[in-house]
Each structure stands twice: as C-alpha cells, then as structure tokens.
C-alpha positions as a printed Julia matrix, in Angstrom:
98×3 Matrix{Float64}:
  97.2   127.24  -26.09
  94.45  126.28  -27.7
  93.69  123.46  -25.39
  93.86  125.68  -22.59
  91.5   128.27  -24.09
  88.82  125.5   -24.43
  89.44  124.17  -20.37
  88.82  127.67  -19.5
  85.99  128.36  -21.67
  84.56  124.78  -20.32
  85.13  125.88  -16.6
  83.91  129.64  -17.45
  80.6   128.09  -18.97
  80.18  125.74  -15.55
  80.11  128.92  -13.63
  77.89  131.44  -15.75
  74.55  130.36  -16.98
  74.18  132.92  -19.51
  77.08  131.77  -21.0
  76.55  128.25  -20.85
  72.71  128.78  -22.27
  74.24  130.47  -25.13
  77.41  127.67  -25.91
  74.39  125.26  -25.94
  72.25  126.99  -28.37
  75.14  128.08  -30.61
  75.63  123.45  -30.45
  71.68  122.93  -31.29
  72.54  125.82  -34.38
  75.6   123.66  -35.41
  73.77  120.07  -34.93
  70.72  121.18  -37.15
  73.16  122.34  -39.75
  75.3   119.1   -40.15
  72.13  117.31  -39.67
  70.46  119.29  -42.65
  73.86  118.79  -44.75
  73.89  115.25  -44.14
  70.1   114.87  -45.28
  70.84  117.05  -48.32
  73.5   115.09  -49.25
  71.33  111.93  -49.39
  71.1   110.45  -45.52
  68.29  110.27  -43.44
  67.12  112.28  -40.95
  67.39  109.22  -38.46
  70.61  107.88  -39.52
  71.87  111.67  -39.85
  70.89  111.95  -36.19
  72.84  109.11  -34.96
  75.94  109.64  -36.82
  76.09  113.95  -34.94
  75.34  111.56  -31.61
  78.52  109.18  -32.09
  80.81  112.4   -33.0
  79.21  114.39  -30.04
  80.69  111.09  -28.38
  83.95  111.0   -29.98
  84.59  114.11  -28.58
  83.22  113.53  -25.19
  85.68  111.05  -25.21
  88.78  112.97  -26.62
  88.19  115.5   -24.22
  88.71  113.07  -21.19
  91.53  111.52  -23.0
  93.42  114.97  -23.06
  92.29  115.79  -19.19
  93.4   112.32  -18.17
  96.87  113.11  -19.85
  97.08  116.16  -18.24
  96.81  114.45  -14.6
  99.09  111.62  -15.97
 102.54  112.55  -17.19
 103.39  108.86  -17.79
 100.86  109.15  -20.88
 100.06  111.08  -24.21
  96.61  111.9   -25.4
  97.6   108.9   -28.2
  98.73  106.63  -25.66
  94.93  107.45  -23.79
  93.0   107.45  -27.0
  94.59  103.89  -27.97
  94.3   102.54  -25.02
  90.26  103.89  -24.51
  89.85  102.17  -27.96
  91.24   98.9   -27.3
  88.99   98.87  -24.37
  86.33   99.68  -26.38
  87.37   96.92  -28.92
  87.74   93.92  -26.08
  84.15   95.0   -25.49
  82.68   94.66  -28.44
  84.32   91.1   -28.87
  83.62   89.79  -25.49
  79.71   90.77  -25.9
  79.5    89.91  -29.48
  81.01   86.03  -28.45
  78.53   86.19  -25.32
C-alpha cells in the first residue's frame, strides 16, 4: 500500500506544478535539517553535504529497483538491489585496477 501511495503521489506531482513546487520545498526543508544535524553533531558542512547527496542517491536508486520489480515478476526488489550493487562493485574494481 504504501508503495503504491508513493507511485501515485510521484505521478500526481509530474502532473501538478503546485504540488510538485511544494514536495520540493518541503525536500530543501528536510535537507537543511539533516544537514544542520549532521554539522551539530560534529561534521562539516561539506562533508555533511555529500553524505544527504549519496542518500538522495540511494534512494534514487531503490526507487528504480522497486519499479523495475514491478515490470519484472522473475525478480524481487532484493534480487534488483543485489544485483544493482554488484554492478556497482565490478565497477569500482575494474576502474580502480585501470
């Protein structure tokens, strides 16, 4: 259910500006708040910065992992996310040994 909710907030927000202008500041709200958390706690600003980017990412990438199972029945959202990270993995090693 939940799942669906966000598809059909996602597809409701591609249609409706007002909407979509107002998911986007409610995100900039929510990224200067972890950002300021992460500061207070000791990080900086830059590093802070970075670290919302990579989980802005993470989720980018769950969220394609879930539509991807939802067009495939042969896989699970694991089975995507697993295989997207051993992708990710082969990568890293072939440019790191390049």
């Amino acid at each position: 259910q939940q799942l669906a909710l966000t598809f059909e907030m996602a597809a409701e927000a591609s249609r409706n500006q007002p909407l979509r202008e107002f998911l986007q500041s409610r995100r900039a709200e929510l990224q200067a708040k972890l950002i300021d958390r992460l500061t207070a706690s000791g990080m900086d600003p830059k590093t802070a910065k970075r670290m919302f980017a990579e989980l802005d990412l993470l989720g980018a990438i769950s969220s394609g992992a879930v539509i991807q199972s939802l067009a495939s029945p042969k896989t699970t959202v694991l089975q995507n996310i697993q295989a997207m990270f051993r992708s990710i993995a082969r990568s890293t090693r072939k440019r790191s040994d390049g």
